[in-house]
PyMOL Python script that loads the backbone (N, CA, C, O; Angstrom):
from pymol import cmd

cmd.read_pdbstr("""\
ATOM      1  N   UNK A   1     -51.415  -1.659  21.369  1.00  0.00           N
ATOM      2  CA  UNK A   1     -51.367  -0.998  20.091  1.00  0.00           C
ATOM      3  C   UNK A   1     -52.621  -1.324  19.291  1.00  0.00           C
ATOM      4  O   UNK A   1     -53.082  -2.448  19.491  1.00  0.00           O
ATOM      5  N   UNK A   2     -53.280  -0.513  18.387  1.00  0.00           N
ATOM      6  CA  UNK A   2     -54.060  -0.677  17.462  1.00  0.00           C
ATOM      7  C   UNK A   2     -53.740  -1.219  16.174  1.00  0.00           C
ATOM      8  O   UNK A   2     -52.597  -1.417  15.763  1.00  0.00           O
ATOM      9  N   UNK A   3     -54.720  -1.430  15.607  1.00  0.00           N
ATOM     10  CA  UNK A   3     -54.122  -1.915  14.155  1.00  0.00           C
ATOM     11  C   UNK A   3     -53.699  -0.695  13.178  1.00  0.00           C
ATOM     12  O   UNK A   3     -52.804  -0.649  12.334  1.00  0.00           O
ATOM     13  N   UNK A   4     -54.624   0.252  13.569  1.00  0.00           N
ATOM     14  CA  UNK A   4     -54.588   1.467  13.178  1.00  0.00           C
ATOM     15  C   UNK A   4     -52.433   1.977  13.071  1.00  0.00           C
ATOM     16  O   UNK A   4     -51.713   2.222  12.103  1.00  0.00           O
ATOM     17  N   UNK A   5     -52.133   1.917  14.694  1.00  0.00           N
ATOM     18  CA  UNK A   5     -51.178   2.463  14.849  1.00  0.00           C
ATOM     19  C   UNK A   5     -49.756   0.923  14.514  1.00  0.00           C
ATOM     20  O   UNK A   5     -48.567   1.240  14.525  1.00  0.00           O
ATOM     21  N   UNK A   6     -50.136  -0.460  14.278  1.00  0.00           N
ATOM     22  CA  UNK A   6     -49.301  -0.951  13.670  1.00  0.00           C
ATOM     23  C   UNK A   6     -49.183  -0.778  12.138  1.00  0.00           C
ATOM     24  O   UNK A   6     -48.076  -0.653  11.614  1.00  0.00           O
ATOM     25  N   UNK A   7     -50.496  -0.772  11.319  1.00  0.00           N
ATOM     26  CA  UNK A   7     -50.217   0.126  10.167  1.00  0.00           C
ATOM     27  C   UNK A   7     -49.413   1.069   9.794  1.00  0.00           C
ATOM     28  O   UNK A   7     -48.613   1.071   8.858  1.00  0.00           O
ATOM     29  N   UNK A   8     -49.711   2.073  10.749  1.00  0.00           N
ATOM     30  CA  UNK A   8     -48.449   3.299  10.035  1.00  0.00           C
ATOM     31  C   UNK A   8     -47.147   2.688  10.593  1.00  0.00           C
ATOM     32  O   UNK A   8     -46.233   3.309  10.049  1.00  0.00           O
ATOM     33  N   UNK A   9     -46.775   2.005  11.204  1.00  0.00           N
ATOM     34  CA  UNK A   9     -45.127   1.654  11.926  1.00  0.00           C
ATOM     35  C   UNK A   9     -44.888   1.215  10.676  1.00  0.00           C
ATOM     36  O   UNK A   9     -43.908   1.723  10.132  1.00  0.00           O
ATOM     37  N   UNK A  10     -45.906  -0.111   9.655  1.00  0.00           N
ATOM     38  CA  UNK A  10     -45.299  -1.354   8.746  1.00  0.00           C
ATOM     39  C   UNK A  10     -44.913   0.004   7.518  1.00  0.00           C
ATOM     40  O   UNK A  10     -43.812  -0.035   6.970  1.00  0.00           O
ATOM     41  N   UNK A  11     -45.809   1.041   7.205  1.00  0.00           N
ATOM     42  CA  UNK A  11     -46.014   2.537   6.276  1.00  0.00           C
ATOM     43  C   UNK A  11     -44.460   3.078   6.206  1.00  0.00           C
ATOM     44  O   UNK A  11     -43.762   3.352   5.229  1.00  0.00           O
ATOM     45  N   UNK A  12     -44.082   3.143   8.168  1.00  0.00           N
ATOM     46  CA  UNK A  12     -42.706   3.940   7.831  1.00  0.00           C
ATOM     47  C   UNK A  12     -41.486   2.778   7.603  1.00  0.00           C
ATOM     48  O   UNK A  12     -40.306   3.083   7.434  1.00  0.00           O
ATOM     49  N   UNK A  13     -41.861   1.769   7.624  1.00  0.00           N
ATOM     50  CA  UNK A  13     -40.675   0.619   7.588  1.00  0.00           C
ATOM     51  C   UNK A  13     -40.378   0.530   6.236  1.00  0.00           C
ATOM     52  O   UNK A  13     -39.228   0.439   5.804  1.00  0.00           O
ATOM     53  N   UNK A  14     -41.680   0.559   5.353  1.00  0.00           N
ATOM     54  CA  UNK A  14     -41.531   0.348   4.270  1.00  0.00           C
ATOM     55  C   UNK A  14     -40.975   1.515   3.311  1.00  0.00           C
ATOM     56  O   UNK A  14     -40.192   1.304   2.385  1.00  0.00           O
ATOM     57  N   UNK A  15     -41.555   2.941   3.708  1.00  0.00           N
ATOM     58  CA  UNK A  15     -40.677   4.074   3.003  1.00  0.00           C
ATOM     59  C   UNK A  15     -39.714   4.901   3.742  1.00  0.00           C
ATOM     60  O   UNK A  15     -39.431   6.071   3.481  1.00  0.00           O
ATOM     61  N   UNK A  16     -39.132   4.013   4.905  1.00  0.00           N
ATOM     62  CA  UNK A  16     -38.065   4.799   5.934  1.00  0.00           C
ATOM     63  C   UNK A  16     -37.030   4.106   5.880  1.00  0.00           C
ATOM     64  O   UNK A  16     -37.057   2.885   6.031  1.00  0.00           O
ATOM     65  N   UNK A  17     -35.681   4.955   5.600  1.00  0.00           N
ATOM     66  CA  UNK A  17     -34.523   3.796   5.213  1.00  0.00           C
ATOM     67  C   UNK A  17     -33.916   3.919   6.830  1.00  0.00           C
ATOM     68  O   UNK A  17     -33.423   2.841   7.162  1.00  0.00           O
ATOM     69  N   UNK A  18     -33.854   4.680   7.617  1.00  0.00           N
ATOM     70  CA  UNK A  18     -33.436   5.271   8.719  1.00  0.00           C
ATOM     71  C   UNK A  18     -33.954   6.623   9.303  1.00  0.00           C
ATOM     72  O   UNK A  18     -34.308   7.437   8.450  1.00  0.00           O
ATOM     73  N   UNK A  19     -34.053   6.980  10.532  1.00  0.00           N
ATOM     74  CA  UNK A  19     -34.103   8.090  11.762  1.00  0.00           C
ATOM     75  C   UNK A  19     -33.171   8.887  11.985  1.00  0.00           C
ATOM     76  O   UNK A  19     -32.159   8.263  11.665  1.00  0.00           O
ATOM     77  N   UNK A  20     -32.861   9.946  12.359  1.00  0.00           N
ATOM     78  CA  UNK A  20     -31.643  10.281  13.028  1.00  0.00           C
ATOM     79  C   UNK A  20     -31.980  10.877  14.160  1.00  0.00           C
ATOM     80  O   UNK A  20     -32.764  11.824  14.094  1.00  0.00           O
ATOM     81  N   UNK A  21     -31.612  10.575  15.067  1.00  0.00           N
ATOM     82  CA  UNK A  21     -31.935  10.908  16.395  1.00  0.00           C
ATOM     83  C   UNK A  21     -30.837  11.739  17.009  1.00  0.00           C
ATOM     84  O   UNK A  21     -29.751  11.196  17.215  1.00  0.00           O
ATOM     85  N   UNK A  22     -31.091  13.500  17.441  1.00  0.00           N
ATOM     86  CA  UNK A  22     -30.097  14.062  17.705  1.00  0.00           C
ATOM     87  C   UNK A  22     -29.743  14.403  19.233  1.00  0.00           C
ATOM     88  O   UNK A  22     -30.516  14.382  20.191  1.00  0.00           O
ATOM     89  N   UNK A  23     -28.680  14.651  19.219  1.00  0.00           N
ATOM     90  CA  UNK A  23     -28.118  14.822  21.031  1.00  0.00           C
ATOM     91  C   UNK A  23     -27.484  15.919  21.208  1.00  0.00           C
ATOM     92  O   UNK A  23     -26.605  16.022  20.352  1.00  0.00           O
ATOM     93  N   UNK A  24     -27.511  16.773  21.903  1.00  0.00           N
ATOM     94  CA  UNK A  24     -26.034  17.931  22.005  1.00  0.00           C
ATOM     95  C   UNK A  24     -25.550  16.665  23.070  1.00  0.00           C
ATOM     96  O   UNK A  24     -26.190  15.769  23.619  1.00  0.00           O
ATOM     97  N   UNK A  25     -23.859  17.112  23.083  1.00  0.00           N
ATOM     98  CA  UNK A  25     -23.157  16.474  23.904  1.00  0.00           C
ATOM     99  C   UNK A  25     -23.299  16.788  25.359  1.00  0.00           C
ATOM    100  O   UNK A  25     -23.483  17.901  25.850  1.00  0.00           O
ATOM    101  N   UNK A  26     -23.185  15.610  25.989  1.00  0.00           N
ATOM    102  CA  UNK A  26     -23.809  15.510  27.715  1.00  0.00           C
ATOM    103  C   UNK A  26     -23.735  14.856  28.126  1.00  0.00           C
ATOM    104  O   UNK A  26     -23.060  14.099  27.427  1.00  0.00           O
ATOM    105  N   UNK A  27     -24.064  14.242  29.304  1.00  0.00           N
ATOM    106  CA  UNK A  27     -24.287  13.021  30.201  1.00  0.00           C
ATOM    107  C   UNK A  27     -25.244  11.920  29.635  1.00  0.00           C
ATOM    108  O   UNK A  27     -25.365  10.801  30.134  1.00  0.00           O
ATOM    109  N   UNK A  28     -25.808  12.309  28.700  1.00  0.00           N
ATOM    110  CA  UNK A  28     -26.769  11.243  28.164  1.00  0.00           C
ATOM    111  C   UNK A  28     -25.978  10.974  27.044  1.00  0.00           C
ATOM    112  O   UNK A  28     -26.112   9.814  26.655  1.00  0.00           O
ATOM    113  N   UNK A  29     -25.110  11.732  26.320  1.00  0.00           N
ATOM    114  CA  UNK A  29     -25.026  11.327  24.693  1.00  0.00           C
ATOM    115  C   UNK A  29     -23.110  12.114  24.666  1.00  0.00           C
ATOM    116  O   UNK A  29     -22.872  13.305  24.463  1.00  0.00           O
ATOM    117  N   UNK A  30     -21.939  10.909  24.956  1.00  0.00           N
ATOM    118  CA  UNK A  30     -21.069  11.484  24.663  1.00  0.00           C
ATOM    119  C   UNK A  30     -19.983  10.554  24.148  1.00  0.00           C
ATOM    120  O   UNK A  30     -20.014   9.329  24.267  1.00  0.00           O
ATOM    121  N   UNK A  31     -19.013  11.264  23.561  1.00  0.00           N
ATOM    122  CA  UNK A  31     -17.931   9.989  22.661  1.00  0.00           C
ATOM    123  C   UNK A  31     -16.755   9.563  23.600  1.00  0.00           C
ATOM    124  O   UNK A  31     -15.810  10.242  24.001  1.00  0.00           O
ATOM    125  N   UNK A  32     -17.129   7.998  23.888  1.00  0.00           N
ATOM    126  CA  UNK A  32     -15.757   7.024  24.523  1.00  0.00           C
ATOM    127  C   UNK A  32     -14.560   7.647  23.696  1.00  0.00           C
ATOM    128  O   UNK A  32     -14.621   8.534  22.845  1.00  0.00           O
ATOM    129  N   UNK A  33     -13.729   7.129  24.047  1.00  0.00           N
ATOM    130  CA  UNK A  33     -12.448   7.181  23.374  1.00  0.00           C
ATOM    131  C   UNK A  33     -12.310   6.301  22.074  1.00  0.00           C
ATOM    132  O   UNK A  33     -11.750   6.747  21.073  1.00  0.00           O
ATOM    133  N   UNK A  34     -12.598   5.618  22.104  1.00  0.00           N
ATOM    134  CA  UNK A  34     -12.945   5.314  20.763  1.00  0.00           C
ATOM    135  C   UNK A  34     -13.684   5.534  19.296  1.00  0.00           C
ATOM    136  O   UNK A  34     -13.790   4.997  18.193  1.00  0.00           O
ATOM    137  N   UNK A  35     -14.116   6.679  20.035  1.00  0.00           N
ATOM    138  CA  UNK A  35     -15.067   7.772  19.485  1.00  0.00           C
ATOM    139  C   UNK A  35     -16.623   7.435  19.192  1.00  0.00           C
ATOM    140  O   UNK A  35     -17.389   8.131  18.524  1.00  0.00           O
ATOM    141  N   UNK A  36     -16.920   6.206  19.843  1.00  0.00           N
ATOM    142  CA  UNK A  36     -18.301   5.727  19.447  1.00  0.00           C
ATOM    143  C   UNK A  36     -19.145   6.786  20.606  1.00  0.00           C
ATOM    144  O   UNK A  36     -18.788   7.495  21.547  1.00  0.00           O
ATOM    145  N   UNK A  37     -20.622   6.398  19.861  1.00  0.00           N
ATOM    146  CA  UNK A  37     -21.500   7.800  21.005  1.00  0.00           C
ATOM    147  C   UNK A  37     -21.590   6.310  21.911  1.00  0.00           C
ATOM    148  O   UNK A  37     -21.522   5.113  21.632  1.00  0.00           O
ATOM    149  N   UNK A  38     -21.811   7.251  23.339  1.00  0.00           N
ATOM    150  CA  UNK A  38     -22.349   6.189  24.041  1.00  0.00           C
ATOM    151  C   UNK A  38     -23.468   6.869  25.862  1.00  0.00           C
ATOM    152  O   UNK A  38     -23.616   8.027  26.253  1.00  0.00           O
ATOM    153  N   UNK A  39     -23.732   6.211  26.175  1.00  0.00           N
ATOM    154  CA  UNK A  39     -24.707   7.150  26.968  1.00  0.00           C
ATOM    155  C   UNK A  39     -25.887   6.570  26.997  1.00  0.00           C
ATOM    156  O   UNK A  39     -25.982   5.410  26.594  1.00  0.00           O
ATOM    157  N   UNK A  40     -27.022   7.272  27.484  1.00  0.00           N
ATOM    158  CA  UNK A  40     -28.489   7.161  27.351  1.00  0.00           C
ATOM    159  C   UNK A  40     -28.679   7.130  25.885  1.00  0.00           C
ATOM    160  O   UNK A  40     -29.169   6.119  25.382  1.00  0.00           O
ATOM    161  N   UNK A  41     -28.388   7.997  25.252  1.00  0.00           N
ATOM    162  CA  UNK A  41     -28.824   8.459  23.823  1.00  0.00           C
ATOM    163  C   UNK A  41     -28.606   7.416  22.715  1.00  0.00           C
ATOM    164  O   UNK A  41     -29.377   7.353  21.757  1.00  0.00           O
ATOM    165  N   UNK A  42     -27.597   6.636  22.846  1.00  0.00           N
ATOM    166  CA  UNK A  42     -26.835   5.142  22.407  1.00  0.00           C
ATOM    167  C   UNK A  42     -27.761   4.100  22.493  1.00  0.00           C
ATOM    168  O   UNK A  42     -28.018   3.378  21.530  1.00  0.00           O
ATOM    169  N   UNK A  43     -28.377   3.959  23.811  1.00  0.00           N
ATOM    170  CA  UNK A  43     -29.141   2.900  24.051  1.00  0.00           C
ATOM    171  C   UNK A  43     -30.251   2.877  23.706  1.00  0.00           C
ATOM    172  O   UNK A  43     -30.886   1.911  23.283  1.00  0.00           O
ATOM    173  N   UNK A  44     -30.703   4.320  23.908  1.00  0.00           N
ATOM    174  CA  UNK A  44     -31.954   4.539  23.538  1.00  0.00           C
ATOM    175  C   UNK A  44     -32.651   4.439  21.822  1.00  0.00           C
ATOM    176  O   UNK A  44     -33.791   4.159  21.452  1.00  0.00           O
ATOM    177  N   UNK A  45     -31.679   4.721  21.214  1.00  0.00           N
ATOM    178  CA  UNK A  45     -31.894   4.543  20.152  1.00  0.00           C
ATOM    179  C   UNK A  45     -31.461   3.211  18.949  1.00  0.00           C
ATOM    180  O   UNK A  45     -31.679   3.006  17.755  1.00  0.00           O
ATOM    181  N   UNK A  46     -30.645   2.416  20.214  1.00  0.00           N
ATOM    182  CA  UNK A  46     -30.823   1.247  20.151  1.00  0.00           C
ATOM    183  C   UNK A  46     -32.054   0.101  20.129  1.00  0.00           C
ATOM    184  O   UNK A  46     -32.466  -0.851  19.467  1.00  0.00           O
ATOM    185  N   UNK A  47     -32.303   0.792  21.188  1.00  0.00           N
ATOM    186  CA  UNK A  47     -34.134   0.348  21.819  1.00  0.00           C
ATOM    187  C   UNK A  47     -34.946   0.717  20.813  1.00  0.00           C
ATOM    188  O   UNK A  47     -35.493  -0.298  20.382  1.00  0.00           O
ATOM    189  N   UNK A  48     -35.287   1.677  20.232  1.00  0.00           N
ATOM    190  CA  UNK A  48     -35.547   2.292  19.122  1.00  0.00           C
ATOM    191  C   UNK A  48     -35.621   1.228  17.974  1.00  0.00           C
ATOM    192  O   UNK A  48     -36.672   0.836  17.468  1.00  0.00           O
ATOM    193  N   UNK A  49     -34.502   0.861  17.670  1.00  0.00           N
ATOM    194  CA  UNK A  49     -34.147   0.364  16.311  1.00  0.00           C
ATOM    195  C   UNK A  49     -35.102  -0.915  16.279  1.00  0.00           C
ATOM    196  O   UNK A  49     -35.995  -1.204  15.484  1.00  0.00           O
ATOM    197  N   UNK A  50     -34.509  -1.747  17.670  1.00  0.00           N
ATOM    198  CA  UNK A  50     -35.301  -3.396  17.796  1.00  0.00           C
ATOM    199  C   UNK A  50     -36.811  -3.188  18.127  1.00  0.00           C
ATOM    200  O   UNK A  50     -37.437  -4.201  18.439  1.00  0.00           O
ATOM    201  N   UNK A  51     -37.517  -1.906  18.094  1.00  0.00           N
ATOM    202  CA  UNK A  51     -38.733  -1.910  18.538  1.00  0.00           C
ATOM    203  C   UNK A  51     -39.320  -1.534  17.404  1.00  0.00           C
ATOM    204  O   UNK A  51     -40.365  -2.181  17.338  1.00  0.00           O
ATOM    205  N   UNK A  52     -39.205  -0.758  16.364  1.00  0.00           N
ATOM    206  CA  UNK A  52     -39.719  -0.669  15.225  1.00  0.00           C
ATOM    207  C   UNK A  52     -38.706  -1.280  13.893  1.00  0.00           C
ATOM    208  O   UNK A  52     -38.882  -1.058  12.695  1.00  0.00           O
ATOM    209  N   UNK A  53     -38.130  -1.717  14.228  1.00  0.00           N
ATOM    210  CA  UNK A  53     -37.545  -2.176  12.726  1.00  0.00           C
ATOM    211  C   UNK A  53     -36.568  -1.632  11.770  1.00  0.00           C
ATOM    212  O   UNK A  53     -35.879  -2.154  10.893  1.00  0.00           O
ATOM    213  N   UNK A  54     -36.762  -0.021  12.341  1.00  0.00           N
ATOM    214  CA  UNK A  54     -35.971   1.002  11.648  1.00  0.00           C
ATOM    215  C   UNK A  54     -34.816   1.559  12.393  1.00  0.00           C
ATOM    216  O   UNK A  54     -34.953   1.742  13.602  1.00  0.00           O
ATOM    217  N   UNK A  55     -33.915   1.793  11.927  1.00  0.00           N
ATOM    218  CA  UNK A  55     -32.381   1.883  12.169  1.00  0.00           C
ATOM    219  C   UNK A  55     -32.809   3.713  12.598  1.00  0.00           C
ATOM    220  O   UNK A  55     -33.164   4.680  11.924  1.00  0.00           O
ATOM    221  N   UNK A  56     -32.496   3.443  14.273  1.00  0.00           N
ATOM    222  CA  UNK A  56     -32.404   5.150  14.743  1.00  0.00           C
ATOM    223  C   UNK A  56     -30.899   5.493  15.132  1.00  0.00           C
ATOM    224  O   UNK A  56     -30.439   5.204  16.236  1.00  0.00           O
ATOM    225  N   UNK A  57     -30.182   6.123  14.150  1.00  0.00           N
ATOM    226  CA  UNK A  57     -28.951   6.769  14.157  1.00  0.00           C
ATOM    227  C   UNK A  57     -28.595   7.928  14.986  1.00  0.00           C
ATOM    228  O   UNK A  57     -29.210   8.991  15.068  1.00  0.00           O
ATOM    229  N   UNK A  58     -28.084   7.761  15.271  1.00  0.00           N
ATOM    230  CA  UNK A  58     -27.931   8.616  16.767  1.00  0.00           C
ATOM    231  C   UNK A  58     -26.667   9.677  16.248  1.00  0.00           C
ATOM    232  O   UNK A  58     -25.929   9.349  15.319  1.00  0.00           O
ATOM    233  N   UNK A  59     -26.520  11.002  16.981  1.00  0.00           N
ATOM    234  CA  UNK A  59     -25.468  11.778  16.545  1.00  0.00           C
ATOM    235  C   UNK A  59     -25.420  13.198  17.348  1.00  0.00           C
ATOM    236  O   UNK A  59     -26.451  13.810  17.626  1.00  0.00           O
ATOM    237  N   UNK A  60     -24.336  13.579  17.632  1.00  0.00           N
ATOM    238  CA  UNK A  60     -23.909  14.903  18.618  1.00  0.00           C
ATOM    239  C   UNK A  60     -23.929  16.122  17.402  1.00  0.00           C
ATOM    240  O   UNK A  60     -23.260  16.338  16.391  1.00  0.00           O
ATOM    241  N   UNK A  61     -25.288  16.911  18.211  1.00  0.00           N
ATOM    242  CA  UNK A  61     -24.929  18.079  17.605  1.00  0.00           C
ATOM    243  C   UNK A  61     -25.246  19.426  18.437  1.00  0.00           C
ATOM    244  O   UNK A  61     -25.912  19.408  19.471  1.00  0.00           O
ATOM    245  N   UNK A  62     -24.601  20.794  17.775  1.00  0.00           N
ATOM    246  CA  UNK A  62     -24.496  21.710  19.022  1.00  0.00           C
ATOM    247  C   UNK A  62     -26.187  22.062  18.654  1.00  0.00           C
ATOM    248  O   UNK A  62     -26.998  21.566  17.872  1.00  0.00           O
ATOM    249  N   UNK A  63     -26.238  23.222  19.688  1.00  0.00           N
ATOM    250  CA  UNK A  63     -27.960  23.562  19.396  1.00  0.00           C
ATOM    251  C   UNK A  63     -28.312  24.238  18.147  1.00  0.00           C
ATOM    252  O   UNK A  63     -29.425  24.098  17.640  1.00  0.00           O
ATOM    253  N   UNK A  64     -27.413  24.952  17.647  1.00  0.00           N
ATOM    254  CA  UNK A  64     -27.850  25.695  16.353  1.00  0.00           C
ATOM    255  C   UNK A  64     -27.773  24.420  15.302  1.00  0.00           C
ATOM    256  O   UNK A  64     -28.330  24.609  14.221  1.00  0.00           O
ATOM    257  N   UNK A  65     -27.206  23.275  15.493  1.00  0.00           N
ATOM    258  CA  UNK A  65     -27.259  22.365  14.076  1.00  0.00           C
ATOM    259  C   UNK A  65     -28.568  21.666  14.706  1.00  0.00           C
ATOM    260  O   UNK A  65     -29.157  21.184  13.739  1.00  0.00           O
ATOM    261  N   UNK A  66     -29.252  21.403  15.811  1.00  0.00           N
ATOM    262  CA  UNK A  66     -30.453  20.566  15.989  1.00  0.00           C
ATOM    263  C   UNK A  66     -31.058  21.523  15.448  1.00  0.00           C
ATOM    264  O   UNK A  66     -31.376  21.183  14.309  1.00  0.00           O
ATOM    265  N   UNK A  67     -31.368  22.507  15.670  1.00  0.00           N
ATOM    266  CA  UNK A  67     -32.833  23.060  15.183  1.00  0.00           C
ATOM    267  C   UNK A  67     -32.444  23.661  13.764  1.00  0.00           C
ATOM    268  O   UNK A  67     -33.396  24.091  13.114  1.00  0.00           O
ATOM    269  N   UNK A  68     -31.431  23.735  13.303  1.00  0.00           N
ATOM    270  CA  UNK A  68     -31.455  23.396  11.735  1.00  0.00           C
ATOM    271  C   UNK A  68     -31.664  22.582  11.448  1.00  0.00           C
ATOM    272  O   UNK A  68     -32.403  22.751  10.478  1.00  0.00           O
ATOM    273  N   UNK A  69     -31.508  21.449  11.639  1.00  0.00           N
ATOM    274  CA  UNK A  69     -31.543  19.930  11.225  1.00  0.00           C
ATOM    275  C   UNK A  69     -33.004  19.638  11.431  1.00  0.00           C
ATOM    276  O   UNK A  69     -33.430  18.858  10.579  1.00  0.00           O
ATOM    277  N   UNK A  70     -33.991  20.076  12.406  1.00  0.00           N
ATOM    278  CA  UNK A  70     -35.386  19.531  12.566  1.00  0.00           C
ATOM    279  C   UNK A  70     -35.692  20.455  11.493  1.00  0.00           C
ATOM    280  O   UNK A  70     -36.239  19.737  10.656  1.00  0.00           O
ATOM    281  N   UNK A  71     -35.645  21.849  10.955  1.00  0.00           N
ATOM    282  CA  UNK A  71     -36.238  22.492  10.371  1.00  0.00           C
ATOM    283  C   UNK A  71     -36.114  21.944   8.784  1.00  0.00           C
ATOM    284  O   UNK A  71     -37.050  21.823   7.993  1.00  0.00           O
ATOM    285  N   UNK A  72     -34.911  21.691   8.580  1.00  0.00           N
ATOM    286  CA  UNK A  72     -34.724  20.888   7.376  1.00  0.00           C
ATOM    287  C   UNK A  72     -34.961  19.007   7.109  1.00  0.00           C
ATOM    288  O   UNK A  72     -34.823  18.295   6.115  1.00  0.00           O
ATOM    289  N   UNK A  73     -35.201  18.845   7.945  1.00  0.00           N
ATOM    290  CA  UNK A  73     -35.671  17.677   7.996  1.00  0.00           C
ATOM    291  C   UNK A  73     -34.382  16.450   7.979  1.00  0.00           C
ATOM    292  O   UNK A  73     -34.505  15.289   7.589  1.00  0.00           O
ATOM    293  N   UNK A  74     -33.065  17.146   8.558  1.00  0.00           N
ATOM    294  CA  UNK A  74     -32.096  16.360   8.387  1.00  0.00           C
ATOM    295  C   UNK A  74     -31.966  15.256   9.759  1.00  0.00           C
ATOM    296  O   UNK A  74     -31.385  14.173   9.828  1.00  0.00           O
ATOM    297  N   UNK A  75     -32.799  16.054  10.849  1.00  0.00           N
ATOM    298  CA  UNK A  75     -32.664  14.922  12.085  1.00  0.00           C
ATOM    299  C   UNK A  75     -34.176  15.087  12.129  1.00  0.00           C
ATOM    300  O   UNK A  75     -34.780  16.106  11.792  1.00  0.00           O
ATOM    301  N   UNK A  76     -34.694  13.994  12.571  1.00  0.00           N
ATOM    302  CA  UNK A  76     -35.794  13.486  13.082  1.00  0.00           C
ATOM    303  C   UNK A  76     -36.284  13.706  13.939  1.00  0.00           C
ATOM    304  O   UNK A  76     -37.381  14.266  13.947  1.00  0.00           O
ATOM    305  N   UNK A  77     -35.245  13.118  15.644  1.00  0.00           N
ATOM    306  CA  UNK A  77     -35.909  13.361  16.227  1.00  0.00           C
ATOM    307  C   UNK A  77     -34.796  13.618  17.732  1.00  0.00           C
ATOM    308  O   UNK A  77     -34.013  12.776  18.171  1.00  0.00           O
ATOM    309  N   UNK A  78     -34.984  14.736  18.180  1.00  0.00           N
ATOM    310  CA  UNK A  78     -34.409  15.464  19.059  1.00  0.00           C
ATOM    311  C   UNK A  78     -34.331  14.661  20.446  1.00  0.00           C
ATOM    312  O   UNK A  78     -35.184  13.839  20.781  1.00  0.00           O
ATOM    313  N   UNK A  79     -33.268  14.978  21.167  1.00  0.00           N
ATOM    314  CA  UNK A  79     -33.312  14.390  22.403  1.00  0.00           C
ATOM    315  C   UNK A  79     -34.035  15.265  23.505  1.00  0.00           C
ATOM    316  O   UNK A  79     -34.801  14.859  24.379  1.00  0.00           O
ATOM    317  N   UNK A  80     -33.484  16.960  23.188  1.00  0.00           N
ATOM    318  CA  UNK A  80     -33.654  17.618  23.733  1.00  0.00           C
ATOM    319  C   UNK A  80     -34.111  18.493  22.880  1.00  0.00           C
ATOM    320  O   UNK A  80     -33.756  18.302  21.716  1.00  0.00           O
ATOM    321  N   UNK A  81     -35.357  20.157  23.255  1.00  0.00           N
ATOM    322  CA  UNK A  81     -35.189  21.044  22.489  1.00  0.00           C
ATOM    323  C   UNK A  81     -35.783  22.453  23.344  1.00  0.00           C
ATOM    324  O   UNK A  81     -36.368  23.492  23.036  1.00  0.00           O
ATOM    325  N   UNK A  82     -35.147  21.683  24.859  1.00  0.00           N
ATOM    326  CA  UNK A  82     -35.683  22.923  25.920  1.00  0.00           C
ATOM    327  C   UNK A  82     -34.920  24.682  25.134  1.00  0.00           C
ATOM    328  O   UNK A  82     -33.926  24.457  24.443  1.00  0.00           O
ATOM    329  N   UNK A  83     -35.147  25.550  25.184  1.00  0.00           N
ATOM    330  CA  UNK A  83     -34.681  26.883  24.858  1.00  0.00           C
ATOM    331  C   UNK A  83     -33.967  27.256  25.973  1.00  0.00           C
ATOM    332  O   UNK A  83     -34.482  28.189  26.589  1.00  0.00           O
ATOM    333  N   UNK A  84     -32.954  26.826  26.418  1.00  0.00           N
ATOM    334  CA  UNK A  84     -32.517  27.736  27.791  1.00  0.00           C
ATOM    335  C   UNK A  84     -31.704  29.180  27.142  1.00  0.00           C
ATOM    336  O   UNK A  84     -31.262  29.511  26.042  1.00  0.00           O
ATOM    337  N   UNK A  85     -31.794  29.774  28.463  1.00  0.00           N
ATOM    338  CA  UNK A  85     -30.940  31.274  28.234  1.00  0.00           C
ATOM    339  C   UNK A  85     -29.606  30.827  28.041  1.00  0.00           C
ATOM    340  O   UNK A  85     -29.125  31.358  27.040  1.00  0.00           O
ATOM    341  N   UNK A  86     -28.892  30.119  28.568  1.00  0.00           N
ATOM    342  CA  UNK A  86     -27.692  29.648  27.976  1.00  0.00           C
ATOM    343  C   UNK A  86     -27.514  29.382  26.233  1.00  0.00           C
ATOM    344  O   UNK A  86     -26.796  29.982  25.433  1.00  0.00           O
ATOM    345  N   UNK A  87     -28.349  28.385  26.046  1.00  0.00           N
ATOM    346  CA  UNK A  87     -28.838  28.152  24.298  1.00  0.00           C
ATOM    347  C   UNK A  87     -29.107  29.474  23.639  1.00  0.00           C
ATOM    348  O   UNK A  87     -28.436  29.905  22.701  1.00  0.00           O
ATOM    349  N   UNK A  88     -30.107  30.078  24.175  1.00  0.00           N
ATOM    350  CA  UNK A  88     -30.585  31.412  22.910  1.00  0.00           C
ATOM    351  C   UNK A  88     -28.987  32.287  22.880  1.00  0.00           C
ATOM    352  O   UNK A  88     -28.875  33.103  21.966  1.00  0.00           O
ATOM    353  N   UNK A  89     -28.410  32.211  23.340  1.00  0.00           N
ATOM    354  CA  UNK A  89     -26.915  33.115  23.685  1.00  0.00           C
ATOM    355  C   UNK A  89     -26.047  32.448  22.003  1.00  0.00           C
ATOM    356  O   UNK A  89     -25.451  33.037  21.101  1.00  0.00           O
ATOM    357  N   UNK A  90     -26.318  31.281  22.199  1.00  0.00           N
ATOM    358  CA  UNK A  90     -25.438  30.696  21.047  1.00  0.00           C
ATOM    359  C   UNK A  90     -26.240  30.548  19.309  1.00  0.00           C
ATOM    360  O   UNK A  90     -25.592  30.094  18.366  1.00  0.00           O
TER     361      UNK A  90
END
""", "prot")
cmd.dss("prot")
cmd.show_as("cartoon", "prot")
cmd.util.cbc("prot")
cmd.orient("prot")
């Protein structure tokens, strides 16, 4: 890393209260019975959290709420945002 690029990490720590990191439901990102997320998407943004400092919140959403949510700035940062023909249908 640069100093350059630890600068902006300490930038978003300091004016970032949290991430939200989004998932449609899948094999990477889905709810135990207990209803917690759990999966790739769980861990990953676990990994996330202890690597920069900032709390990456993780959360299931269908495709029309991710790309509302990036457009409005309500999720951050996507797991996925391939366009399949299945997706453009919905």
């Amino acid at each position: 890393m640069t100093i350059d690029e630890i600068n902006a990490i300490e930038a978003l720590r300091v004016n970032t209260d949290f991430f939200v990191f989004g998932m449609m439901p899948g094999t990477e990102a889905f709810r135990s019975v207990d209803g917690d997320i759990k999966g790739f998407a769980a861990l990953f943004s676990e990994w996330l959290t202890e690597l920069f400092g900032i709390p990456f919140i993780h959360g299931l959403y269908t495709w029309n709420e991710l790309l509302e949510g990036l457009g409005t700035g309500g999720i951050d940062f996507p797991g996925e945002v391939t366009a399949t023909a299945e997706r453009r249908k919905n």
